[in-house]
C-alpha positions, 0 to 999 in steps of 0.5 A: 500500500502507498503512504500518502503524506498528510499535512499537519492541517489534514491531519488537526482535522482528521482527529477533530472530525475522528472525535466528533464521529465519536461522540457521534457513537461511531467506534474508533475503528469505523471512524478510523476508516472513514477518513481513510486512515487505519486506527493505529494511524489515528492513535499515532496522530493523537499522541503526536498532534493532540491538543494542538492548534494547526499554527502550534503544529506547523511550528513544532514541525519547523523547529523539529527540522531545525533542531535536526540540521543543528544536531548535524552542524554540531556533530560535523563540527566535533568530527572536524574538532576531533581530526584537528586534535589528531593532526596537532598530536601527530597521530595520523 
């Protein structure tokens, strides 16, 4: 089966919609599926997106990518610090 990628603002959507079909007396899993996603795919968005706003999500999406491309430049910069270590001692 293909994985489709949903925006952060389909996916606040989705489980706002999942709750209401609930409370509604849909279960889970019908619900689930009539947004065209399986219930562990809904329960993995509630535990990641819940109770946020659509502005609050795309947010922690950015900082996330930015804390990765730092976590990157730190560890590229302890490589370089390491080898510079290396030459100064004459270990090469």
């Amino acid at each position: 089966m293909a994985k489709k990628n949903y925006k952060v603002e389909q996916i606040i959507v989705s489980l706002r919609t999942h709750e209401l079909n609930i409370d509604k007396g849909m279960s889970k899993d019908e619900s689930a599926r009539s947004l065209g996603v399986t219930l562990q795919t809904m329960n993995r968005w509630k535990k990641e997106y819940s109770g946020l706003r659509v502005d609050q999500a795309k947010r922690l999406k950015e900082l996330e990518k930015e804390n990765g491309r730092l976590k990157k430049a730190v560890a590229d910069l302890v490589l370089d610090n390491a080898v510079l270590k290396d030459v100064a001692e004459g270990n090469f």
